[in-house]
C-alpha positions as CSV (number, residue, x, y, z in Angstrom):
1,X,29.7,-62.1,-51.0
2,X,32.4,-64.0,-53.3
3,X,32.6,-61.4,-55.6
4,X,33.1,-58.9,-53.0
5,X,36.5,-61.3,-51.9
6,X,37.2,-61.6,-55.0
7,X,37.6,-57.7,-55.3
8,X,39.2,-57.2,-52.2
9,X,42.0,-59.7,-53.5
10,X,42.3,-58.0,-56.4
11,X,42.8,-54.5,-54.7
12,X,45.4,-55.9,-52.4
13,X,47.0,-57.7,-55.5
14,X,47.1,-54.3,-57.4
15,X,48.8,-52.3,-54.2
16,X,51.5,-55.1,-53.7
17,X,52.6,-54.5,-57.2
18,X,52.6,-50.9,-56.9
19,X,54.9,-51.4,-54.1
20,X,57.2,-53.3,-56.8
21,X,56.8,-50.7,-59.4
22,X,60.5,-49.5,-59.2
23,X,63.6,-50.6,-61.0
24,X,64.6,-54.5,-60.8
25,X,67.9,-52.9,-59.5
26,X,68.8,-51.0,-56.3
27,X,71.4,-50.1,-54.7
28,X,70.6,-49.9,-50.9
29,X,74.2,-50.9,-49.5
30,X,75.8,-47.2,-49.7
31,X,79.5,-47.6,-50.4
32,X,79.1,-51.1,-51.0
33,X,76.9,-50.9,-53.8
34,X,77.0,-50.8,-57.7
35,X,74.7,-47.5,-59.0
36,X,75.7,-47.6,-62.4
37,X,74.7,-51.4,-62.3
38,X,74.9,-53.2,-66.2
39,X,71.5,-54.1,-65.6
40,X,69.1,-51.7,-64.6
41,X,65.4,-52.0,-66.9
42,X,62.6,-50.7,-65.3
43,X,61.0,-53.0,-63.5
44,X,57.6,-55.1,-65.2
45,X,54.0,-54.0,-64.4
46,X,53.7,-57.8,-63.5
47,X,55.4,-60.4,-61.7
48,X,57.5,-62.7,-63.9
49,X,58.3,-65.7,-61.2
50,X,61.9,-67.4,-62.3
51,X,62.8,-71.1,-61.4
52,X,65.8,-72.1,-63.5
53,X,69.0,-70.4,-64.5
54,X,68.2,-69.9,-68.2
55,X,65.0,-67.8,-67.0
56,X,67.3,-65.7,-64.5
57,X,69.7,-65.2,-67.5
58,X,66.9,-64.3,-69.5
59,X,66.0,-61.3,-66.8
60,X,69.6,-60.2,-67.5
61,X,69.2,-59.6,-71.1
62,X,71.9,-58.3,-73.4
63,X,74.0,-58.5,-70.0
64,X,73.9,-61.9,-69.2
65,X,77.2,-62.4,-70.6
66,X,78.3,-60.3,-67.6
67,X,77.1,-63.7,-65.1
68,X,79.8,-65.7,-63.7
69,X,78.1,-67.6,-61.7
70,X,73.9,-68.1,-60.3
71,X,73.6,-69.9,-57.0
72,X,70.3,-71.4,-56.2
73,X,68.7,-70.6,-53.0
74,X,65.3,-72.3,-51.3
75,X,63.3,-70.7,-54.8
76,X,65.8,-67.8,-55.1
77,X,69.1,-67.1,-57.2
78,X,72.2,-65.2,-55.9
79,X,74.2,-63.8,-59.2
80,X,77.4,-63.0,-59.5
81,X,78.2,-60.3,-61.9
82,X,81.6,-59.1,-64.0
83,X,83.9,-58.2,-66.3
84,X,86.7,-59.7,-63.9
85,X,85.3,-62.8,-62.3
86,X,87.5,-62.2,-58.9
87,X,86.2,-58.8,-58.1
88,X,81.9,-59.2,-58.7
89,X,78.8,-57.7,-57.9
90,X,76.5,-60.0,-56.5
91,X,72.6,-59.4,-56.9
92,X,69.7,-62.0,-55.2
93,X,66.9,-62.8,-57.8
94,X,63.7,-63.5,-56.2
95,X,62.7,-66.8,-57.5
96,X,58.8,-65.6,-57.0
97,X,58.4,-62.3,-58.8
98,X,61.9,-62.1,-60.9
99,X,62.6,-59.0,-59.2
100,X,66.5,-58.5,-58.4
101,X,68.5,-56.1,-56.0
102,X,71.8,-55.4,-55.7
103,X,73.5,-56.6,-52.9
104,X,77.2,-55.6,-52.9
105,X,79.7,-54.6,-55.4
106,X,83.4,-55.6,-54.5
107,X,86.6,-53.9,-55.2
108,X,88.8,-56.9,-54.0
109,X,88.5,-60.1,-55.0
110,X,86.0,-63.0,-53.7
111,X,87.4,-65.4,-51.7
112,X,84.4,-66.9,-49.8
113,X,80.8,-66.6,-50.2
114,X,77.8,-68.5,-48.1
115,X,74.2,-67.4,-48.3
116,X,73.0,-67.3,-44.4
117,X,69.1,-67.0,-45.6
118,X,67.1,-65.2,-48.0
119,X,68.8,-62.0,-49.1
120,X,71.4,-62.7,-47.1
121,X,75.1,-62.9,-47.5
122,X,78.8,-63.2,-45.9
123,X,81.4,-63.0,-47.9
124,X,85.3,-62.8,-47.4
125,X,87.1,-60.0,-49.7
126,X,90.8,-59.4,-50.3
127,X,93.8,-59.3,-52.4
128,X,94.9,-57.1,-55.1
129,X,92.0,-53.8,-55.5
130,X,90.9,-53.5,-58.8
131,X,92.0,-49.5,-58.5
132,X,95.8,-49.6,-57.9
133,X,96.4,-53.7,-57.8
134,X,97.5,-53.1,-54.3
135,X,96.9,-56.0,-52.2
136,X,95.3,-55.9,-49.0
137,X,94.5,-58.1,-46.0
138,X,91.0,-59.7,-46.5
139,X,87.8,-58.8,-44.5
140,X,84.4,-60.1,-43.8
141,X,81.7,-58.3,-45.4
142,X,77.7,-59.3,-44.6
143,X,74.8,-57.8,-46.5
144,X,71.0,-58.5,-46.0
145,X,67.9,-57.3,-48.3
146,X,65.2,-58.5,-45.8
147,X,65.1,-55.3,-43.7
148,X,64.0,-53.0,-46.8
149,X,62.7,-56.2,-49.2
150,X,60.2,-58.6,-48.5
151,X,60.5,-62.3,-49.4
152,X,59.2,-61.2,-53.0
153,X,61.8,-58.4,-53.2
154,X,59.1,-55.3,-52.8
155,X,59.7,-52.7,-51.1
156,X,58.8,-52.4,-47.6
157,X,58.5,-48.8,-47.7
158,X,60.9,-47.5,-45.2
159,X,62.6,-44.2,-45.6
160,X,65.9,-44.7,-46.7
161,X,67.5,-41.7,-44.5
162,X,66.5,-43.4,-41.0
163,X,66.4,-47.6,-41.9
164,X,68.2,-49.7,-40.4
165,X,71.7,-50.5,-42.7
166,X,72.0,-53.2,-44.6
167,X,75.8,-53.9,-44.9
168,X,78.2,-54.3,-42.3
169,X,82.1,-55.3,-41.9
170,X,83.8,-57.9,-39.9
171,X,87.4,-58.7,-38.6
172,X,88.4,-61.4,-40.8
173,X,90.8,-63.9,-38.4
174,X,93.4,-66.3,-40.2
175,X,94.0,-69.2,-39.0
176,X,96.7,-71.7,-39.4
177,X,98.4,-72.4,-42.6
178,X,97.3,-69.0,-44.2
179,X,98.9,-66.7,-45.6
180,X,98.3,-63.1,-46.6
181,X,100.3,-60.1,-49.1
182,X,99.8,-56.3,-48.4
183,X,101.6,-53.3,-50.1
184,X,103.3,-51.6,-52.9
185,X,105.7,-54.3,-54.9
186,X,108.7,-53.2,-55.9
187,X,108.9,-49.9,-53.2
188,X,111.9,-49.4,-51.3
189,X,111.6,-48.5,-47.6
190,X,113.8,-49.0,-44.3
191,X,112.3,-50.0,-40.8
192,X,112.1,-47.2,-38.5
193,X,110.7,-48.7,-35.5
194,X,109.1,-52.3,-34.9
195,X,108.3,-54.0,-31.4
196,X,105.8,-55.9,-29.6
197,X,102.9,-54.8,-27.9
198,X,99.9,-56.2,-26.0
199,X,98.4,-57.2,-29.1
200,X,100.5,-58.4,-31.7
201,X,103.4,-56.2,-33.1
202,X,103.8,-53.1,-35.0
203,X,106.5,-52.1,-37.8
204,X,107.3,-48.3,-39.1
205,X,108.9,-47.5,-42.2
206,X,110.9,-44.7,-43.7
207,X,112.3,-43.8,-46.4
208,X,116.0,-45.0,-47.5
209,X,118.7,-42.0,-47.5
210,X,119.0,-42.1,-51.0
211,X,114.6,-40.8,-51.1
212,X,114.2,-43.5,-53.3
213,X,110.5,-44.9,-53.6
214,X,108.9,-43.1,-51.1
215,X,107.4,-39.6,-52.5
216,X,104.5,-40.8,-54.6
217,X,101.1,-40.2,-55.5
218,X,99.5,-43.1,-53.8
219,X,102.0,-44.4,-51.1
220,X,102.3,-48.1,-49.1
221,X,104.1,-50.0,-46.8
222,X,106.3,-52.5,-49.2
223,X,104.9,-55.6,-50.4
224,X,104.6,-57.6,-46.8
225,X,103.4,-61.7,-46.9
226,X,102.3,-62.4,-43.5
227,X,101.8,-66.0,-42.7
228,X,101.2,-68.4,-40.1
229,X,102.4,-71.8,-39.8
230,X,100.7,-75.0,-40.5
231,X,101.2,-75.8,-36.8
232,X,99.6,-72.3,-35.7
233,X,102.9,-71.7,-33.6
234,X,105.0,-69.8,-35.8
235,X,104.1,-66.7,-37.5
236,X,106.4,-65.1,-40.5
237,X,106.0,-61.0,-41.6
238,X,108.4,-61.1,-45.0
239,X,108.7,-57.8,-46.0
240,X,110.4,-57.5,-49.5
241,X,113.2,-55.1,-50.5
242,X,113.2,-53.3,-46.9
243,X,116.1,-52.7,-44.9
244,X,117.2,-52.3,-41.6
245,X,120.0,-49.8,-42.6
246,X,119.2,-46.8,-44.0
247,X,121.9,-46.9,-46.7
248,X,124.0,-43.8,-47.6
249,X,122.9,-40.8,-47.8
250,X,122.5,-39.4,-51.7
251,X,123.3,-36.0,-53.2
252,X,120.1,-34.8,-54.8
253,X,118.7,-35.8,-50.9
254,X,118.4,-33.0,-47.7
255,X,118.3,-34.3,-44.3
256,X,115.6,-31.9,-43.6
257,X,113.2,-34.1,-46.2
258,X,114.8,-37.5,-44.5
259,X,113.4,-35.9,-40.7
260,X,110.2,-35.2,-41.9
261,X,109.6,-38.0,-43.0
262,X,111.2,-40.1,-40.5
263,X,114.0,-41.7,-41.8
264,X,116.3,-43.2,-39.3
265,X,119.1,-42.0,-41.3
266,X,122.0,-42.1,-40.2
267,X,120.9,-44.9,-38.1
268,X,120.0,-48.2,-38.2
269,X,117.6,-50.4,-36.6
270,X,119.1,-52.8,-34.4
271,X,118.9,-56.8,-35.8
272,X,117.2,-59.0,-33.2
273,X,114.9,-59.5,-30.9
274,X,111.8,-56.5,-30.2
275,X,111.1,-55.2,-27.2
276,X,108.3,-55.4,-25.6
277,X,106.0,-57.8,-24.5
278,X,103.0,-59.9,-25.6
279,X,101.4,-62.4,-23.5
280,X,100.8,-64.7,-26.5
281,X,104.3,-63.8,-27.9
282,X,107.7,-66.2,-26.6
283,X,110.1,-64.3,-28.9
284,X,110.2,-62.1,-31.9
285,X,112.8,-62.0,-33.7
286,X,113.9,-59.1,-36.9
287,X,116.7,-60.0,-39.3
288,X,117.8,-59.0,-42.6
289,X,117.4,-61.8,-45.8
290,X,118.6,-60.1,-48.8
291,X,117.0,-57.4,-49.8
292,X,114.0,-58.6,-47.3
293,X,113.5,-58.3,-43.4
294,X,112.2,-60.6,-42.0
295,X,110.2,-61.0,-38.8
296,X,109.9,-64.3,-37.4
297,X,107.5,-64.8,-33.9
298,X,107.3,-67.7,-32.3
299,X,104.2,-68.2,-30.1
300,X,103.7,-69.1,-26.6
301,X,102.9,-72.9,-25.8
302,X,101.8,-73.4,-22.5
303,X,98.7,-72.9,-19.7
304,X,97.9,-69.6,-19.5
305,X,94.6,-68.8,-17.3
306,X,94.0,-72.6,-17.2
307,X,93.9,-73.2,-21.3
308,X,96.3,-73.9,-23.9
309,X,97.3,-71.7,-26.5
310,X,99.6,-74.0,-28.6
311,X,96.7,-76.3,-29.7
312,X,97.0,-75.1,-33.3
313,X,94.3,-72.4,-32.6
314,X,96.0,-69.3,-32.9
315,X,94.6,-66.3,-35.1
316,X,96.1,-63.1,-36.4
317,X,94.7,-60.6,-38.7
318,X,96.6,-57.3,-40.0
319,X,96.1,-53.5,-41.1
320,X,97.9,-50.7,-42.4
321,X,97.8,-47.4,-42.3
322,X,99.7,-43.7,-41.3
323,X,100.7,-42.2,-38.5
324,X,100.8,-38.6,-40.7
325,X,99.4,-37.1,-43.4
326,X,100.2,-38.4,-46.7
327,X,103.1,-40.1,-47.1
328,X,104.4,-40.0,-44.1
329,X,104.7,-42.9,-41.3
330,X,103.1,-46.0,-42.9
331,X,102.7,-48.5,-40.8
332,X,102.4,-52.9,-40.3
333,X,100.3,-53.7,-37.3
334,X,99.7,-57.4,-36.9
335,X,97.3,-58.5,-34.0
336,X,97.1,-62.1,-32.6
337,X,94.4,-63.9,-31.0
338,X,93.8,-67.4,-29.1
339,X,90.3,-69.3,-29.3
340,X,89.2,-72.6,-29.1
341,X,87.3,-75.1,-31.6
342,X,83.8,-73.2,-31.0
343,X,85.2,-69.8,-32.0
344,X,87.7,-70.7,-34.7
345,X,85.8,-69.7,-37.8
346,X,85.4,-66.4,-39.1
């Protein structure tokens, strides 16, 4: 009778690491993911259980100089991985086979990271994209192994064209005292339209009447710093070397190119406060600073449907994007939000 057991727990040993007998390295998180990951061996007929971070660099091999960092975890390791600490990979090492998976690969920098159990992550991105240096407003990303990986890291044997996802996005909320940069640096634009709506506010921009800066293979709003005060009342959009006239009107430059893409030309946009109306909004006001325009909001303090708004819990996040085809229409939209002390956090 033992020795039957005894073969019955070695069959069962032998299929578990079957179901392991793949590379140490996946990449289940779709556009997330890393697939030309720096470490990728096959993976070991045998388990090779890791409990310090010289063993987990020892997994890595030759590309253990690519580790910035290795987290420990309740017998697991999260690694960060790369050639520029700010924008990693991050794998999870399972402490009790050595078997690692790729979790998410980042094309922004890091800005937060906390491990909410095994395999599973939330991290907080943004900042300057390691393709164009652009910088963008940060967001919440969340990725978790358990659904496809057990708590040894073998597969669970789901198909991967109907299993449940394993990464998601979030709105990522700022609170007070943060502040935030978006767009191009050094591009040239003029303010076509901005007002408030039942959100937050929205700004437009156009090109200049000279053309300058706007025709380009990869186009942006102008480099915009968005911030909210230490007080959480006052919230500041700074958007550099944008105008709210559209300057005179150049030679080599047809009004038939400044309609199409919507300059205001020969207009300007009035100095001021928007129109329009926010329920969390008392006044926002637009006025040029140098070679800036500046936006400055000031935010409601009072009762509104029995609570307080002004208690320092205001939030805001931001977005960019068009309103045409390529270069045309880029657009600011900031969009506020009230909470209390049990919803503050991201």
């Amino acid at each position: 009778m033992k020795k039957l057991i005894s073969l019955a727990l070695a069959a069962l040993l032998l299929l578990n690491l079957a179901a392991c007998g793949e590379s140490s390295v996946s990449n289940p998180s779709g556009s997330s993911g890393d697939s030309s990951s720096s470490a990728d061996p096959a993976q070991p007929d045998a388990f090779s259980p890791v409990t310090t971070e010289a063993e987990v660099r020892a997994l890595y091999g030759d590309d253990a100089s690519l580790i910035t960092s290795i987290e420990a975890y309740q017998g697991d390791f999260l690694v960060k991985l790369g050639t520029d600490e700010d924008c990693p990979s991050l794998d999870w090492v399972y402490g009790q086979s050595g078997i690692r998976r790729r979790m998410l690969w980042l094309d922004t920098p890091l800005l937060r990271c906390e491990i909410e159990s095994q395999a599973s992550v939330r991290v907080v991105t943004g900042g300057p994209n390691i393709y164009n240096g652009v910088p963008g407003f940060p967001r919440v990303e969340l990725a978790t192994l358990s659904l496809l990986y057990d708590e040894q890291g073998c597969d669970r044997g789901y198909d991967p064209y109907v299993s449940p996802g394993i990464g998601s996005s979030e709105i990522y909320w700022a609170g007070a005292g943060e502040r935030y940069s978006m767009g191009m640096q050094g591009r040239r634009e003029a303010i076509r339209s901005a007002q408030v709506d039942a959100g937050g506010l929205t700004v437009a921009f156009a090109p200049l009447a000279d053309g300058s800066d706007f025709v380009a293979a990869y186009c942006e709003i102008p480099y915009t710093e968005v911030a909210l005060s230490e007080d959480g009342m006052t919230l500041t959009v700074t958007m550099h070397d944008t105008f709210l006239s559209s300057g005179t009107l150049s030679k080599d430059v047809d009004l038939d190119f400044l309609k199409e893409y919507g300059s205001l030309y020969p207009e300007s946009f009035p100095a001021g406060e928007l129109a329009g109306s926010c329920t969390l909004i008392e006044n926002a006001d637009l006025r040029q600073d140098g070679n800036n325009a500046v936006l400055t909001v000031t935010l409601a303090d009072g009762p509104i449907h029995g609570r307080n708004f002004g208690d320092g819990y205001y939030r805001f996040t931001a977005e960019t994007g068009y309103t045409g085809i390529a270069d045309i229409g880029p657009y600011l939209r900031v969009t506020l939000n009230a909470t209390n002390e049990l919803f503050a956090g991201n």
